[in-house]
Structures are given as C-alpha cells and as structure tokens.
C-alpha positions in Angstrom: 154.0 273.8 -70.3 154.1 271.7 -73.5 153.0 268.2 -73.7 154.7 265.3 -74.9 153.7 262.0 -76.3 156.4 259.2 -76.1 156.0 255.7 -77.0 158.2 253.1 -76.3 159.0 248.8 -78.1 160.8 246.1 -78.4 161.3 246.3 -81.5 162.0 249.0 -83.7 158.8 249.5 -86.0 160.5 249.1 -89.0 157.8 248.7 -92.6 154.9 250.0 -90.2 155.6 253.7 -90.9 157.4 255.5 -93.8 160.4 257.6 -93.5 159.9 261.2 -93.7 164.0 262.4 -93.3 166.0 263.0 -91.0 169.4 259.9 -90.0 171.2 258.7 -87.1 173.8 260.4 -88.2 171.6 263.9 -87.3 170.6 262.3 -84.1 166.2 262.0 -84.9 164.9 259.4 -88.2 161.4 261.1 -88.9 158.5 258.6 -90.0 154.4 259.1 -91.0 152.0 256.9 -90.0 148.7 257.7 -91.3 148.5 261.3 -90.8 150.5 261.1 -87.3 154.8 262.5 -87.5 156.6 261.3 -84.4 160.5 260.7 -84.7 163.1 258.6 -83.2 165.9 260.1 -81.5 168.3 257.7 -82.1 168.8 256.6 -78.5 168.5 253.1 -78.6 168.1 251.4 -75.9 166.0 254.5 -74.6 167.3 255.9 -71.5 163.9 256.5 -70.3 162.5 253.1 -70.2 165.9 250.8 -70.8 165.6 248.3 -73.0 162.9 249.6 -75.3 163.0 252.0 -78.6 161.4 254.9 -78.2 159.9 257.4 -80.1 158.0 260.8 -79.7 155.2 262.2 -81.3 155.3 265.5 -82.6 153.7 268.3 -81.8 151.7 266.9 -78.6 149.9 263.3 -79.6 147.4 262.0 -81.9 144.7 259.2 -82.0 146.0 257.1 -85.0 148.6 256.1 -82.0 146.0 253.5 -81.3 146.0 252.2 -84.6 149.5 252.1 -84.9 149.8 250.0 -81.6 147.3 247.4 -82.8 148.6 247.1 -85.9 152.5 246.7 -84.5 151.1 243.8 -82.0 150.0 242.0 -84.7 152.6 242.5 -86.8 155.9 243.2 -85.0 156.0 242.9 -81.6 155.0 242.6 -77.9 155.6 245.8 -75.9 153.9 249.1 -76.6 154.2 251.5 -74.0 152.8 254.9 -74.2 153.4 258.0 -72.1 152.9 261.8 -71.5 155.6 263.7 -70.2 156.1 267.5 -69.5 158.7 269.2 -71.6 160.9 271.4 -69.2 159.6 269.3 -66.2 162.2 266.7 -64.6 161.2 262.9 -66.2 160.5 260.7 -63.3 162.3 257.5 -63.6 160.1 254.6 -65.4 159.7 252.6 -61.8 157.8 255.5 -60.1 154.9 256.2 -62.9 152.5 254.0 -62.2 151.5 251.8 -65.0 148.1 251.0 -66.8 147.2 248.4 -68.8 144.6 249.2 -71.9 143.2 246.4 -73.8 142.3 248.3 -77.6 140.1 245.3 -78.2 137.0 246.7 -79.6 138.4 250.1 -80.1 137.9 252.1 -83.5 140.1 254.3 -85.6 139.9 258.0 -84.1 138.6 257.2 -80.5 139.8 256.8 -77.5 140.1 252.9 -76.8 137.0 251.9 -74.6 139.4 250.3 -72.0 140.4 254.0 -71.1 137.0 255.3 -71.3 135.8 253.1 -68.8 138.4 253.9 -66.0 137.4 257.2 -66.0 135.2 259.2 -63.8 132.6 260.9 -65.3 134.4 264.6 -63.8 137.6 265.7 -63.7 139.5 265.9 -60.1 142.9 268.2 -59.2 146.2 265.9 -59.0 149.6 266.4 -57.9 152.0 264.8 -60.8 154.7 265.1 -58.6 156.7 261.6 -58.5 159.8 262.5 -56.3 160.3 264.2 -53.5 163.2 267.1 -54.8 161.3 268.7 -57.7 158.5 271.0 -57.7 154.8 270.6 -57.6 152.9 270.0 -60.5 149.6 269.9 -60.2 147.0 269.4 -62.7 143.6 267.7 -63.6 143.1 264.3 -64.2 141.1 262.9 -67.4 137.2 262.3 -67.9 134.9 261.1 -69.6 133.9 264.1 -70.9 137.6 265.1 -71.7 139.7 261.8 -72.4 143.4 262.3 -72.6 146.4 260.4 -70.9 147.6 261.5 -67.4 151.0 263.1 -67.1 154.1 260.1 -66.1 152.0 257.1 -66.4 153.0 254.1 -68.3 150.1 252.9 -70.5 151.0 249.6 -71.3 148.7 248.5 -74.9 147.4 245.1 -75.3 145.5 243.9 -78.0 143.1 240.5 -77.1 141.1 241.4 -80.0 141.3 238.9 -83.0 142.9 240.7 -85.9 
C-alpha cells in the first residue's frame, strides 16, 4: 500500500510555491516549495473535502509541509488541512475522519510540530483505519513518539498562534 499526503485551503497558494510544469489544461499544475513537489489536480473545489483546493504531495509527504502551512497562514489564508490517505484504498468521506487540531507554534523547520509530539504515546498500538462499514479492514499501527508520522483518514487541521 502506498501512502499519500494531501492537503487541502481556502485559497489557492498562489506566490508561496513556484511552478514546476504541468496546466489545467493536462489536468495536474506541478509547484516546489523548498525542496517538497506536490501538485494540484485541477479539481477545484476538491471533491474530497468540498469547498477547499487541494493538493497532493508527491511521492509520500515531507516535513517542509509544516513550513509551508505557517508560512500560508500568515500570508494567504485561514484553512490548512492535512491528510494521509491510502492509494488503492476506498477515501472515507471528510465527515467520518476524525479531525485534529495542531498548533505549529513553537515548531522548527524539519521537525515534527510539538503539538503532535505531545499527543502521542510513547509506543505504538494496532488500529483498525476502517471508517465505513462496506469496505475491508485496514489495520495498521498508530504513531509514537519514537516514530512520528500522521495516522491514516484523519483531518489535521494547522493553526498557527505563534507570532510571525
């Protein structure tokens, strides 16, 4: 199973990144932030989270998504929604992943943002993904401490109360 990082505004991040190729026209506008590719496929509003732009990180997800977010709340925007989906797994809809708010005050380019790091237990634990009732399991292990990542179908909502 391969993983996929999606994030998701309200507005589209327009000067924050530079623009790498692709066009609507093709379907997928590829941008750079830093040293992070992710791509927006041209489905706006997204139909995974209505109302919002979204965009996908490829391959898999990078840290510098944290300095992007900070940087578009003080620059852009109010809503920056992040989540990890399975590719070839049926997406949940938006209103059965549970949602979690992290506050990247005080958090530092390359880490995980502290707000994270303390909601975690300090050992992983066995979870069942599985949102709704008529697809199959999906079990996997849930983040530490030790080993930070973001769960799979959960809507990590970033805030930034830090002063800029």
């Amino acid at each position: 199973m391969t993983a996929q990082t999606l994030f998701f505004t309200d507005r589209p991040i327009g000067g924050l990144a530079t623009y790498i190729g692709g066009s609507e026209d093709k379907g997928s506008i590829d941008y750079r932030y830093k040293e992070m590719i992710f791509n927006c496929p041209c489905i706006i509003p997204s139909d995974i989270i209505p109302g919002l732009v979204q965009y996908g990180i490829w391959p898999g997800f990078s840290l510098w998504i944290f300095d992007l977010a900070k940087e578009y709340l003080m620059k852009v925007g109010n809503v920056f929604i992040l989540t990890e989906v399975c590719l070839g797994y049926p997406i949940p809809p938006h209103k059965l992943m549970p949602e979690v708010v992290l506050d990247l005050k005080g958090s530092n380019t390359g880490e995980w943002p502290p707000s994270l790091l303390d909601t975690l237990p300090d050992e992983r634990t066995e979870k069942n993904y599985r949102l709704e009732k008529d697809t199959g399991d999906f079990i996997g292990y849930t983040p530490s401490k030790k080993e930070p990542f973001l769960e799979w179908f959960v809507k990590y909502r970033l805030i930034n109360t830090g002063t800029p």
